[in-house]
N, C-alpha and C positions, 0 to 999 in steps of 0.2 A: 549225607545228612539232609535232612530237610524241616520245612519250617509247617508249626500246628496249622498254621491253616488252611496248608491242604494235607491231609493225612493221607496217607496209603491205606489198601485197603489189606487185611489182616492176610498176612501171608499162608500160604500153605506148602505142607513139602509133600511130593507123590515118591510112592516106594515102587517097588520092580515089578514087574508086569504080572496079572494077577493076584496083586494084594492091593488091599481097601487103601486108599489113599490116607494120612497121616497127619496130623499137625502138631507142629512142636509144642511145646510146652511157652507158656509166654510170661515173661513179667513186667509189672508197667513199675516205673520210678517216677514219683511225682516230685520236685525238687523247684525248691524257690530260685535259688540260684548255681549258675556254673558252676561253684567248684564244691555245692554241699554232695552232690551223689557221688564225687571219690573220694571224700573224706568218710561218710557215714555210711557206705554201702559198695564200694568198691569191689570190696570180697565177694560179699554178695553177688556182683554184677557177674564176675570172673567169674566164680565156679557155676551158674546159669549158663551165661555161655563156652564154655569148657564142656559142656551138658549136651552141647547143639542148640540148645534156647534160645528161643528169641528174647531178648532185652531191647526196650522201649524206656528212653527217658523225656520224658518230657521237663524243658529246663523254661522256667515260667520268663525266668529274667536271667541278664549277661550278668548281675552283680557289680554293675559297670559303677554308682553311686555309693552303693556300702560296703563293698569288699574288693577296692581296687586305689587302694589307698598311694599305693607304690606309684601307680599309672599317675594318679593327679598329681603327687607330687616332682615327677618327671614332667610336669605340665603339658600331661597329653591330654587334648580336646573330647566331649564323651563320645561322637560316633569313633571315635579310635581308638577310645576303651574297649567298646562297645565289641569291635571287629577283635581286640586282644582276646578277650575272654572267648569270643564266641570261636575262633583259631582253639584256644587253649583247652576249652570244653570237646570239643570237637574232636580233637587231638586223644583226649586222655578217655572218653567214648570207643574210640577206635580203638585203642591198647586194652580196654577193657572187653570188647568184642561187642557191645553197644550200638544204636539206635540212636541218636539224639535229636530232638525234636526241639526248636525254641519259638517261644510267644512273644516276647520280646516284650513284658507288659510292666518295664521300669521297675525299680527298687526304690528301697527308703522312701517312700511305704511301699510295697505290693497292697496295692487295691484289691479286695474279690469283688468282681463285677461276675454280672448275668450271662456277657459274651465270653471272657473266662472260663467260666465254668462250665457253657455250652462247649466251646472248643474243645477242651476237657472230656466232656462227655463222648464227643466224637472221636478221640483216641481210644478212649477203653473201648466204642465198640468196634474200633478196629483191629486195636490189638487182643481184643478177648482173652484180658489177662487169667493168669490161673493163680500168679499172687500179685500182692499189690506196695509196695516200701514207699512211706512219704514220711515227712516231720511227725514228731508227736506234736498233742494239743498246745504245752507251756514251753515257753520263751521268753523269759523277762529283758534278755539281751536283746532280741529280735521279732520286729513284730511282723514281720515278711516270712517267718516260719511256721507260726500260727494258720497266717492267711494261708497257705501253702495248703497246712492240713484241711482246711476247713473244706476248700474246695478240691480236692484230693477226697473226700470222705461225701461230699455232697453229691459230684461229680458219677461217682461207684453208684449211691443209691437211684441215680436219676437214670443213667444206663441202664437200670435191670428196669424203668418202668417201659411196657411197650407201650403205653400214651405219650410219653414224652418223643416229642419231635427231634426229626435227627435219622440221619442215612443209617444203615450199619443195622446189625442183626443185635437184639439185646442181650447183657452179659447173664453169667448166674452170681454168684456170690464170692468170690473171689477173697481168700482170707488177705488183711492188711499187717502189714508189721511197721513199726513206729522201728525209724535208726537213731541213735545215738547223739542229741544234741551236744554240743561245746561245752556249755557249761553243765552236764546232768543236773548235779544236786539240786540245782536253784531251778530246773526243769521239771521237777517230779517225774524225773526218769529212774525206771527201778529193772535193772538188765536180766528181763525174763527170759530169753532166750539169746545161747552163747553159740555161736557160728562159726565153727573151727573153718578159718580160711588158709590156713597154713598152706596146700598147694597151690594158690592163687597169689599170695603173698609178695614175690617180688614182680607178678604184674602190674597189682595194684600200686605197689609201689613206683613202678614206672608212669602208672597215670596219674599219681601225684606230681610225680616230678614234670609233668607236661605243666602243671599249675607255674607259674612262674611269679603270677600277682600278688600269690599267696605261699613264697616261700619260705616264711615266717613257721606254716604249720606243717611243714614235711617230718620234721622230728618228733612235733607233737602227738599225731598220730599215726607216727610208729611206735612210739613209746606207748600209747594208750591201747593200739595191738597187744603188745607184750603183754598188758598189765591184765586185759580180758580172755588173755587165753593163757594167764595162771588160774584165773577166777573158773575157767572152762576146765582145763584138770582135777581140780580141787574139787569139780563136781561131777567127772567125769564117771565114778566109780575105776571097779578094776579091769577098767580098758588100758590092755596095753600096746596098744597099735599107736596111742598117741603121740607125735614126737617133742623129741628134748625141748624143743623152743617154740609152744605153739601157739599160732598166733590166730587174736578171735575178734569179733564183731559181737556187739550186743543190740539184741530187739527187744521190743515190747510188743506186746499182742492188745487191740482194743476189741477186739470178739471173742468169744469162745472159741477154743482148741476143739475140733470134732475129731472122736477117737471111738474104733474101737475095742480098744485094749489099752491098759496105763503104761508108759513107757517114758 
């Protein structure tokens, strides 16, 4: 694991003697805090790396002030929040076959600042994502997930200019998918895209359980698995490869789908 401010530079894999050298597939996770990219993208993360894909999450904050409620009231001090969460992230990264990068730029608020967002920028052109998963826009619960997106979405465009300063070769356009906030409804989250993670399934469930500050929501989103991948049969058509109890993740798309064919 290592920390945004010094990125590595984008990996590459070479194939066997005689063939053009390769690079995996990449995905970058922009995520405010520790334990939102195994709640909302876990599946996601798993079958990426199940792929050989590279998975990059850049984790902005430990969550050490607004989602570590357990910790203060056990009256731990915040660098030893700080160190829990970044253990626990760390931990449920590795189960998920992850990357994890942290900025460490506080919670309740997350600020977007200019050096933020630079850092930022210097991950996508490292990791030369091919997709890109962060918050959507609304969060009336959390204003640290907003911020998230803003420079998550800022970040993308500033990467593909070659005037903007900064190591690293510029990106192309990398499509983004919005995960799944806590609260949808009050979100104006509308689950446009249904992510059968069912073979990934009791991974991700293992990297939840590395969450321990947030024990509170292991069931909750299992149960919200369940619920999106009745929603994902029910729209399946007549596939029948699907199995009995499958289990899904919901995105939203803030770009257009390029296609060519409808499907």
């Amino acid at each position: 694991m290592t920390d945004a401010h010094a990125p590595s530079p984008a990996p590459s894999a070479s194939s066997g003697q005689g063939e053009a050298p390769s690079t995996p597939r990449s995905t970058l996770v922009v995520t405010a805090h520790a334990g939102d990219f195994v709640w909302r993208a876990g599946g996601a993360i798993a079958l990426a790396a199940s792929r050989g894909e590279k998975v990059t999450i850049a984790c902005l904050t430990f969550g050490e002030r607004g989602e570590s409620a357990k910790a203060w009231r056990e009256g731990r001090k915040l660098d030893e929040i700080k160190a829990i969460r970044r253990d626990e992230a760390e931990r449920a990264a590795a189960t998920l076959g992850a990357e994890v990068r942290f900025f460490d730029a506080g919670d309740y608020p997350l600020v977007a600042t200019a050096e933020l967002t630079d850092l930022l920028v210097a991950v996508y052109r490292a990791t030369q994502p091919d997709v890109v998963l962060t918050h959507p826009v609304e969060d009336p619960y959390n204003g640290d997930h907003p911020a998230a997106n803003r420079m998550a979405l800022e970040a993308r465009v500033l990467a593909q200019a070659i005037g903007y300063p900064g190591e690293g070769d510029i990106i192309g356009a990398p499509p983004v998918f919005y995960f799944e906030p806590h609260q949808p409804e009050m979100s104006g989250f509308k689950p446009e895209v249904l992510l059968d993670i069912t073979e990934v399934w009791e991974t991700k469930r293992k990297a939840m359980e590395c969450l321990g500050a947030q024990q509170h929501l292991w069931d909750y989103y299992t149960d919200l698995a369940v619920r999106r991948g009745v929603q994902l049969k029910r729209n399946a058509g007549p596939n029948l490869g699907l199995a009995h109890k499958t289990m899904a993740e919901a995105y939203m798309r803030p770009y257009p789908q390029i296609a060519k064919e409808l499907a």
